[in-house]
C-alpha positions in Angstrom: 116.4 84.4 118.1 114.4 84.4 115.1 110.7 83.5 114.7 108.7 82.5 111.7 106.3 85.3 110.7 104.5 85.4 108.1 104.2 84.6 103.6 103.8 87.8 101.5 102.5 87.6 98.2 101.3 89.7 95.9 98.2 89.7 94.2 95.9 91.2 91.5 92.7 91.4 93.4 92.9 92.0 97.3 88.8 91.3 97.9 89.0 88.6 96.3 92.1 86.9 97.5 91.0 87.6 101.0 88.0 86.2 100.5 89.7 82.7 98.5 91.7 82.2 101.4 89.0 82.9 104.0 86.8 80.2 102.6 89.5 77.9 101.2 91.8 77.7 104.1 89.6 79.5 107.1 92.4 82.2 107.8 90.9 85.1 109.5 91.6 89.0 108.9 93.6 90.0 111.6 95.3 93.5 110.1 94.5 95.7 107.4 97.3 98.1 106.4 97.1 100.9 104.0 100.7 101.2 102.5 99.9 104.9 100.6 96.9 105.8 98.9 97.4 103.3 96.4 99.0 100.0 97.7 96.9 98.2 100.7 97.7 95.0 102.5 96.1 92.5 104.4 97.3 90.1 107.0 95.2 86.8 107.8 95.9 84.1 110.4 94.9 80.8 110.5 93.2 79.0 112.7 95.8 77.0 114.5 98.7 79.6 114.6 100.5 82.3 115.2 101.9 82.6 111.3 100.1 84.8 109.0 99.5 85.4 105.2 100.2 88.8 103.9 98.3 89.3 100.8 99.6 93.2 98.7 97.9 94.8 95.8 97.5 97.8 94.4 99.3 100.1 92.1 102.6 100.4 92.5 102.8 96.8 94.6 104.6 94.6 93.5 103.8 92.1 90.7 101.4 89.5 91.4 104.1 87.0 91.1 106.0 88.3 93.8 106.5 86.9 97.2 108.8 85.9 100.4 108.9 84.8 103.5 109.0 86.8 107.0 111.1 86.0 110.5 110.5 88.6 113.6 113.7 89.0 115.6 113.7 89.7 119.2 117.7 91.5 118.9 116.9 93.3 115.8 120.0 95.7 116.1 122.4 92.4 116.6 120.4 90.5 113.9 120.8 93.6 111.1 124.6 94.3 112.2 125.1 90.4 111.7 123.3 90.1 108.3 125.6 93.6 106.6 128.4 92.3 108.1 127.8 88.8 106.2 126.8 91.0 103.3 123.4 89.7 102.8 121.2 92.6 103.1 119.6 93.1 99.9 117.8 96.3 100.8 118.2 99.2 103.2 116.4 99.5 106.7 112.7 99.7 105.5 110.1 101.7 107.9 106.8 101.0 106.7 103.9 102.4 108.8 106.2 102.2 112.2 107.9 99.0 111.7 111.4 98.5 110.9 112.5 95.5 108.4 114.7 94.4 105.6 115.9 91.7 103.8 118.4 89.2 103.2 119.1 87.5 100.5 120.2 83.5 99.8 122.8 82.4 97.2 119.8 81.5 95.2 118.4 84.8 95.3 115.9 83.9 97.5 114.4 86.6 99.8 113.5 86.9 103.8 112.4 89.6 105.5 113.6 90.4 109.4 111.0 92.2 111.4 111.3 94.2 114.3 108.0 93.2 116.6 107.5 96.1 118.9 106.5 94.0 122.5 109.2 90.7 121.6 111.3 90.1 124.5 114.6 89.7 124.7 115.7 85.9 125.2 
């Protein structure tokens, strides 16, 4: 089972974006991730929700117009085999700061990323 995680996107100014969407649509800090000494993220949460906003800047991020969307899987060995063997995978296993992902990619070239969520259970 897949479960809707969280929006990345990128932008120019991380203070400031963290503080536009505290004020504008009351998500809290929840995490603050350093990514290497030059690319930092932040992820907020709303106030009604599990499903956070990532917000990534730095040098070296990516471009400020640069997003996509999240899902956490609970069989994330079963979801990955599934996804190369449908050949949608458009990058390799990612482990950022002790978390596995990568994505897939839609016939419109849209991106998602599948998180492994240490602590999910098993349905």
């Amino acid at each position: 089972m897949l479960k809707a995680d969280h929006t990345c996107i990128a932008v120019s100014d991380l203070k400031s974006s963290e503080e536009f969407y505290a004020r504008a649509l009351r998500c809290a800090t929840v995490e603050e991730r350093r990514v290497n000494e030059r690319v930092s993220m932040v992820f907020m949460r709303s106030e009604c929700g599990s499903y956070k906003l990532q917000l990534i800047s730095g040098r070296g991020a990516p471009a400020p117009e640069y997003g996509h969307t999240a899902v956490t899987s609970n069989d994330f060995d079963a979801d990955y085999a599934r996804h190369l063997s449908m050949g949608v995978i458009s990058s390799g296993l990612i482990d950022c700061c002790g978390q596995r992902s990568y994505f897939i990619r839609d016939p419109d070239g849209y991106e998602t990323e599948v998180v492994e969520r240490p602590g999910i259970q098993k349905a």
